[in-house]
C-alpha positions in Angstrom: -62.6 54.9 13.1 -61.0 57.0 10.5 -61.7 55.9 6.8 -59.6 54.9 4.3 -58.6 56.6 0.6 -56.5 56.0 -1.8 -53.5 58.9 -2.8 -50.6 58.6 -5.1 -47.0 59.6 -3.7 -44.0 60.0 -5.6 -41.1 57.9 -4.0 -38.1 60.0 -5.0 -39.2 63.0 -2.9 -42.7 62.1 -1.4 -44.6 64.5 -3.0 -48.8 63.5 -2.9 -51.2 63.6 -5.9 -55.0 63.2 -5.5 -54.6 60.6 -8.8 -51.7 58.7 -10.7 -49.7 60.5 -13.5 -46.5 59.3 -15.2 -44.0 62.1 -14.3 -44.0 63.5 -10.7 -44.2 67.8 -11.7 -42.2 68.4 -8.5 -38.7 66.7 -8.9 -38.9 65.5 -12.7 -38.4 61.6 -12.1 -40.7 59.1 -14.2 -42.2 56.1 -13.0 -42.2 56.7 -9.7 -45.8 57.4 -8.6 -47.6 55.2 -6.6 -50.7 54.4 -4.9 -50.6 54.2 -1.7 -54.0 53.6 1.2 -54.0 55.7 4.5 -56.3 56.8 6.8 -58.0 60.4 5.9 -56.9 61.4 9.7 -55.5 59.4 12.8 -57.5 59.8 15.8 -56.6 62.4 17.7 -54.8 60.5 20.2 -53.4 58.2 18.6 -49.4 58.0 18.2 -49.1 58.5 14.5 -51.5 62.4 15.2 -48.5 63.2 17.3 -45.9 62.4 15.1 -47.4 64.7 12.7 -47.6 67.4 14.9 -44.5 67.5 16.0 -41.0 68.1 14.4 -38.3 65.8 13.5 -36.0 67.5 16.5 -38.3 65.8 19.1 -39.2 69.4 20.8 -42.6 69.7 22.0 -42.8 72.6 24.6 -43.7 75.9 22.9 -41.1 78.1 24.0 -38.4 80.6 22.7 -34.7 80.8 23.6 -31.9 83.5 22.8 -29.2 81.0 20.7 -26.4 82.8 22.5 -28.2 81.5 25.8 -28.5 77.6 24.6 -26.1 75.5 26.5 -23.3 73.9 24.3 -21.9 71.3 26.8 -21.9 68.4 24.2 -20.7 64.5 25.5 -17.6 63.2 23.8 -18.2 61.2 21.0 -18.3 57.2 21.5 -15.8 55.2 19.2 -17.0 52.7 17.1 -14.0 50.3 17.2 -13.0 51.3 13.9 -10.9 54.5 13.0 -11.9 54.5 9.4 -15.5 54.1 10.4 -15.1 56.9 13.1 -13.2 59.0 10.4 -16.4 58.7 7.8 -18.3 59.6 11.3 -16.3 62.7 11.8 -14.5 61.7 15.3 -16.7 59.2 16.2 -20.7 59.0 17.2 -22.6 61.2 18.5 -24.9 60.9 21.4 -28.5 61.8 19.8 -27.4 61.5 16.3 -29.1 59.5 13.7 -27.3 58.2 10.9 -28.6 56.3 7.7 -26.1 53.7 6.4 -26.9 52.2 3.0 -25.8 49.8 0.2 -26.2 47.0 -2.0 -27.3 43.7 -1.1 -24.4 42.2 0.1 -22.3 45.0 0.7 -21.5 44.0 4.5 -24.2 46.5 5.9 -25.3 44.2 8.9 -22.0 42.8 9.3 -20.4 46.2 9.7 -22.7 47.2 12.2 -22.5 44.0 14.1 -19.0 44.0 14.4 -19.3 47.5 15.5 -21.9 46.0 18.5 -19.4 43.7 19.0 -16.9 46.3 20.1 -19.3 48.9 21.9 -21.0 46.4 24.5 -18.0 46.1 26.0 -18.0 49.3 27.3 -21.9 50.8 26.6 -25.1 49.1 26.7 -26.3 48.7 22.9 -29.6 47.4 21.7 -29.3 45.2 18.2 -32.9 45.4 16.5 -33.4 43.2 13.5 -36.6 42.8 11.6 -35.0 41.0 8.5 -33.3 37.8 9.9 -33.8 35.7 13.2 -32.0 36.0 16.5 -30.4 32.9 15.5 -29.4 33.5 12.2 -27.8 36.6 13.7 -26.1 34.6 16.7 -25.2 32.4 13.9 -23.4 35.2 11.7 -21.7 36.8 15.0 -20.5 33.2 15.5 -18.8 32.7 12.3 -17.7 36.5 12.7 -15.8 35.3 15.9 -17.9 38.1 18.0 -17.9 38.3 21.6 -21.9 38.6 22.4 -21.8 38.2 25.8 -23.2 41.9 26.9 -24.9 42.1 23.6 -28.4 43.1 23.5 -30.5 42.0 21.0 -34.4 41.7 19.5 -36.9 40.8 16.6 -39.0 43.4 16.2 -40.7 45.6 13.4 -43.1 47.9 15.3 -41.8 51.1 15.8 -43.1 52.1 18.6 -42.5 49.0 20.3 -38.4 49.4 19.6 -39.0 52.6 21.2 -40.8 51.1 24.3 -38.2 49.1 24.3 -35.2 51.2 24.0 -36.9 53.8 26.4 -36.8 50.5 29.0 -33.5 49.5 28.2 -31.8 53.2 28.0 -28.9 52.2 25.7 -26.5 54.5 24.3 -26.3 52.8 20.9 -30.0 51.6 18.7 -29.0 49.9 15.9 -32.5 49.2 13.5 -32.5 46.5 10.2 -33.5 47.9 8.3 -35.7 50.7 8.1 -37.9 49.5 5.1 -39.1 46.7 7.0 -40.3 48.2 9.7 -43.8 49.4 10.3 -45.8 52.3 12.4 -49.3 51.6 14.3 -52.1 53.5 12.7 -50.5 53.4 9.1 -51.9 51.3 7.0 -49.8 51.0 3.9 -47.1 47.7 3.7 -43.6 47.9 5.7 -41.5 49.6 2.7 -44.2 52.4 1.8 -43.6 55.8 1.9 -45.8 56.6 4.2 -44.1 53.9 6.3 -40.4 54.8 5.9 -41.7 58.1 6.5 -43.2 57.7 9.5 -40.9 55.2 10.6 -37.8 57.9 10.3 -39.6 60.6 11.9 -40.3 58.5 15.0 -36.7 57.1 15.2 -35.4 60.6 14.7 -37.8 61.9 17.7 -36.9 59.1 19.6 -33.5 59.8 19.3 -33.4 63.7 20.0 -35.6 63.4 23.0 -33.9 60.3 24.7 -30.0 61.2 23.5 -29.7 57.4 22.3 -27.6 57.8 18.9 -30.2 55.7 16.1 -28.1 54.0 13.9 -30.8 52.9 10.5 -29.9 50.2 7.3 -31.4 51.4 4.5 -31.4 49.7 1.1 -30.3 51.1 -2.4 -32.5 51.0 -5.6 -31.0 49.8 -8.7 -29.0 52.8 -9.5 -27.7 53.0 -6.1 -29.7 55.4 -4.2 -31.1 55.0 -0.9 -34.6 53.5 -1.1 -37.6 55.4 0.1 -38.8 59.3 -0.1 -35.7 62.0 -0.2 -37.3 63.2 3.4 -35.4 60.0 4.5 -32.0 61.6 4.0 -33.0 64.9 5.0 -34.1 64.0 8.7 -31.4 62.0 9.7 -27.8 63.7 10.6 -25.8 61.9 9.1 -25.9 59.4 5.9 -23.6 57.1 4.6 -22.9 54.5 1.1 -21.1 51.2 1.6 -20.1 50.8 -1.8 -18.4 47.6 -3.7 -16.5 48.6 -6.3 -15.1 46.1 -9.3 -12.8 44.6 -6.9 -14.9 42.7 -4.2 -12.4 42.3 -1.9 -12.6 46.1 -0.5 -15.3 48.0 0.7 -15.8 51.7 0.7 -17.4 53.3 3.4 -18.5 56.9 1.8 -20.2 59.5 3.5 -23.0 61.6 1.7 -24.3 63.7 4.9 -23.3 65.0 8.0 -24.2 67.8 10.2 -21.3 66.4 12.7 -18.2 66.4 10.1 -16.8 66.8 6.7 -18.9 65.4 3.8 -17.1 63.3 1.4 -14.8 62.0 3.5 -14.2 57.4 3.1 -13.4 54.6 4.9 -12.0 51.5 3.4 -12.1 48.3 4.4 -11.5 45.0 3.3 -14.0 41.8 3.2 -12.6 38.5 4.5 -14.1 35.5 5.9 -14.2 36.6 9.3 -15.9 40.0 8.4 -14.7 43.6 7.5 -11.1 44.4 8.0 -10.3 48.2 8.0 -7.5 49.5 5.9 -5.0 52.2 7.3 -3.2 52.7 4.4 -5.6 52.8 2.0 -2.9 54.6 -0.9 -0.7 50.8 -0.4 -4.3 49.2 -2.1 -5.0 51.4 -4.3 -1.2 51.6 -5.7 -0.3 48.2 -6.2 1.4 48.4 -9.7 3.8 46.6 -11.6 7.2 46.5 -11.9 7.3 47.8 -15.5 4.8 50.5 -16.0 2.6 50.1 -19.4 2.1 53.3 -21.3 -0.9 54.9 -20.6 -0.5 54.3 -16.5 0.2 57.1 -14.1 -0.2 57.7 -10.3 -2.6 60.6 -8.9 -3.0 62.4 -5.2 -7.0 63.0 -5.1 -8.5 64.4 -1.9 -11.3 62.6 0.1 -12.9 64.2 2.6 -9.8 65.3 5.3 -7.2 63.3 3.6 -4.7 62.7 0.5 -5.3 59.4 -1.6 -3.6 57.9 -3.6 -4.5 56.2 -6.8 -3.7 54.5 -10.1 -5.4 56.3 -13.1 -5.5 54.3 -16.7 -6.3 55.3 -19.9 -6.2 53.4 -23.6 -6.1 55.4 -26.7 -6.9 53.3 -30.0 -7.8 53.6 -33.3 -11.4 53.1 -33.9 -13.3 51.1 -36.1 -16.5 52.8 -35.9 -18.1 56.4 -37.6 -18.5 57.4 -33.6 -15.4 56.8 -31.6 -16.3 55.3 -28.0 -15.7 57.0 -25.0 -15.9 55.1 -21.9 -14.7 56.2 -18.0 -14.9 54.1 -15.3 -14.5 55.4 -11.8 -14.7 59.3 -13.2 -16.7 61.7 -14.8 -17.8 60.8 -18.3 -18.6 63.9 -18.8 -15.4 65.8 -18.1 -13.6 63.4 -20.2 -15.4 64.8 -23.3 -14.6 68.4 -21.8 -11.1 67.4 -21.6 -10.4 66.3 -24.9 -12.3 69.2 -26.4 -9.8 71.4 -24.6 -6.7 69.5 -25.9 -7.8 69.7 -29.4 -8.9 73.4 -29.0 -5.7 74.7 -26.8 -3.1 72.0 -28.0 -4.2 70.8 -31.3 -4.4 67.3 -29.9 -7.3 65.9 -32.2 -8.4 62.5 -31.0 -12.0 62.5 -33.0 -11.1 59.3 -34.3 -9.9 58.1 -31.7 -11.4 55.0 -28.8 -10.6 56.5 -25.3 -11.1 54.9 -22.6 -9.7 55.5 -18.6 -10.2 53.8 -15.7 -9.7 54.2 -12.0 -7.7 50.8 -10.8 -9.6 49.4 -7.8 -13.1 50.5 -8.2 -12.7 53.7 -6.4 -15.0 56.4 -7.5 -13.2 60.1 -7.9 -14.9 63.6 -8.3 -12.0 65.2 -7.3 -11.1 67.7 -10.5 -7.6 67.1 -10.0 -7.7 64.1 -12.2 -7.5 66.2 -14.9 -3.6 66.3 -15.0 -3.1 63.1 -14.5 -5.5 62.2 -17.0 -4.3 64.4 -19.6 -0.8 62.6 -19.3 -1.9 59.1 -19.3 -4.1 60.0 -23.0 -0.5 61.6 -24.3 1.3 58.2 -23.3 -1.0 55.6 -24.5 -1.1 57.8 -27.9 2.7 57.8 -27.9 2.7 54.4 -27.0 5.3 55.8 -24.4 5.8 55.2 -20.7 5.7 57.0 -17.9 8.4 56.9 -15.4 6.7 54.9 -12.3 8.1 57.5 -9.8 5.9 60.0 -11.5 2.8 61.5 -9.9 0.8 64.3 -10.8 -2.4 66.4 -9.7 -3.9 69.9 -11.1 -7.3 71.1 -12.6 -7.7 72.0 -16.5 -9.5 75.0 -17.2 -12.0 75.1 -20.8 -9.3 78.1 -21.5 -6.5 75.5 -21.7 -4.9 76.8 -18.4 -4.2 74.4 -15.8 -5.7 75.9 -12.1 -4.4 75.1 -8.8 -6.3 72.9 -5.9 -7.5 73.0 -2.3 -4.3 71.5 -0.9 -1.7 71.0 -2.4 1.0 71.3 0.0 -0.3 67.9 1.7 -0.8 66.2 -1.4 2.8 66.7 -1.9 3.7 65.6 1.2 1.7 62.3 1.0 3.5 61.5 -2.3 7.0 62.3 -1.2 5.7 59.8 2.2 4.7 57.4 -0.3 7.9 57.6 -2.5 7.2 59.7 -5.2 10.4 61.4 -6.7 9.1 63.5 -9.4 6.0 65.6 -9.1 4.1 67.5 -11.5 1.6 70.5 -10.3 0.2 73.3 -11.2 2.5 76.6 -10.9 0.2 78.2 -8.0 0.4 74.8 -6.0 4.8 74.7 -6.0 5.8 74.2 -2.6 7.5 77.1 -0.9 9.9 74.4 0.8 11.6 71.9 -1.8 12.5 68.1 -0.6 15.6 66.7 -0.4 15.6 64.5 -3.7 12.2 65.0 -5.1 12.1 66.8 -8.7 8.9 69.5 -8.6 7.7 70.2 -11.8 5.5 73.3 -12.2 2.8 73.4 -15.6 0.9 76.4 -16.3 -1.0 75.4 -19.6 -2.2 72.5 -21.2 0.6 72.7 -23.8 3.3 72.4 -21.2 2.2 68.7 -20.7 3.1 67.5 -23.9 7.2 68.1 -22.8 7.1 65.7 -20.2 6.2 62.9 -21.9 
């Protein structure tokens, strides 16, 4: 029997110490060492020794091949049910894929990937693992959900290699494990949550899946800053990974992908939480744009660009006179960070001092933007609330601001246009690079070149 010793691992990347120290030397994070017991070595035939000798593909013959020679007959993808959750997907799932879908507590994690069962057993065999809640506090949740469970396969189980004794009985397309940080591995001996245990726990499912061709679909949970629990070897062996977020309003969802070696990073999925479960959202630019009738000052509509499509959203920013030595600056839904850049080009390139000055912009809807196209937008917003002057609501905007006060075109812009013309946009401001080479009937195309040029239009 293989003795036990005591190591410390760092749960933000899993690196391993001999003894505890307060700042992990390999990625820089504080507080996150732990001490964790494991066996010095697994027997040598034991399951867990051949997990950790082989790789997270689940190959284990010893043999070469010419790429040009490896066959690239791929299955089509299997729909989910959902269009915005195949979108996030990249065209759907794939067979042999594993994908990590996270959140907060509460963000509809289980009941997104129970509806999704729902809609699959109809037409492929699925297997429903769960190792947090009962089977009938699950047929109790499909039941208020309205699911049909007839065909639905389901178990309670948190051994690893019993769901994939299971599974490898069953052959279903679809696995679908709750969560991962429940679940445990034979011949580990640290708690269900560990890092040796999510570890583990990954790198089996991720075999399993690659060897069998049943796409793995894990729940992971979120710390309190909104990362996925566990080491970082967690994100890096599955294929694709995914954030269900809940913004300030509660009643949307959105589905945001991180990771994916199957289609474009970045892209979302919206949907919307009701009583009888997740609701997608085909329009999500309708939500997102729901503004009054008379437009306060300081208001403007945006096109930003998420993942493979325009979006459409209302940016708002307050400029006031502050009452403290150190004005506040405060931006919710966008970078904090840019906004100081911005205003230190306005005063710099425009002579548009706001140092005493409260600023503060918001994104309406929760909705989280990276996009550097904001910085138009935002720009005119901090020019009307300061004027105390409103913009026209037909008005929409999108273009990068350069730290030489130049404004620089975007990745495009010709669709953005287009989904603000759809949308009924009649006067458009962009950057001089991103004009459209074909004008539309009735729409008014205004081209900037430099920060300056903004201060005309309002």
């Amino acid at each position: 029997m293989a003795k036990s010793k005591s190591i410390y691992i760092c749960s933000a990347c899993g690196a391993r110490y001999p003894r505890w120290q307060g700042i992990c030397s390999e990625c820089g994070e504080a507080a996150s060492i732990s001490e964790v017991i494991e066996s010095s070595a697994p027997s040598a035939g034991s399951k867990a020794a051949a997990r950790a000798l082989s790789g997270f593909a689940g190959a284990t013959e010893n043999t070469v091949y010419d790429l040009s020679g490896v066959d690239l007959t791929s299955k089509q993808r299997v729909s989910t049910g959902y269009s915005e959750f195949d979108r996030v997907l990249g065209g759907g799932i794939v067979a042999g894929s594993v994908v990590l879908i996270g959140g907060n507590p509460g963000a509809g994690k289980s009941t997104l990937l129970l509806q999704t069962v729902g809609k699959l057993c109809q037409s492929h065999k699925v297997l429903y693992v769960t190792g947090e809640e009962s089977l009938q506090q699950v047929a109790i949740r499909a039941n208020r959900l309205k699911i049909n469970s007839n065909g639905i396969k389901i178990a309670a189980q948190t051994s690893i290699d019993q769901i994939c004794q299971m599974a490898g009985e069953l052959k279903p397309e679809v696995l679908i494990v709750d969560s991962i940080q429940v679940m445990h591995v034979d011949g580990i001996e640290s708690a269900p949550g560990s890092v040796s245990q999510v570890r583990e726990g990954a790198a089996a499912l991720t075999q399993f899946a690659k060897k069998s061709n049943i796409a793995v679909f894990m729940i992971g949970h979120v710390t309190k800053d909104g990362t996925l629990a566990g080491p970082k070897i967690l994100e890096h062996c599955v294929d694709c990974s995914v954030i269900l977020e809940a913004g300030t309003d509660m009643r949307y969802r959105t589905l945001r992908c991180q990771k994916n070696r199957f289609g474009a990073v970045n892209e979302i999925g919206v949907f919307a939480m009701t009583d009888g479960g997740l609701v997608e959202v085909k329009n999500p630019s309708a939500i997102f744009l729901n503004r009054q009738e008379q437009v306060a000052p300081g208001s403007l509509a945006m096109v930003t660009w998420e993942g493979t499509r325009p979006l459409l959203v209302e940016l708002q920013s307050l400029v006031d006179s502050s009452i403290f030595n150190n004005p506040r600056r405060l931006s919710l839904g966008t970078d904090q960070n840019r906004l100081s850049m911005i205003l230190s080009v306005l005063h710099r390139h425009a002579g548009f001092a706001l140092a005493d000055q409260d600023v503060f912009v918001n994104i309406v809807g929760g909705l989280k933007i990276e996009d550097t196209s904001a910085d138009v937008p935002l720009v005119l917003a901090l020019i009307s609330s300061f004027k105390n002057k409103p913009i026209d609501k037909g008005t929409i905007a999108f273009g990068e601001i350069g730290l030489t006060g130049e404004i620089r075109p975007v990745a495009y812009g010709q669709e953005r246009i287009s989904e603000a013309v759809k949308q009924g946009f009649v006067k458009i401001i962009v950057p001089y690079d991103n004009a459209p080479r074909k004008k539309e009937n009735g729409v008014q195309v205004i081209t900037v070149r430099r920060v300056s040029d903004l201060f005309n239009l309002v």
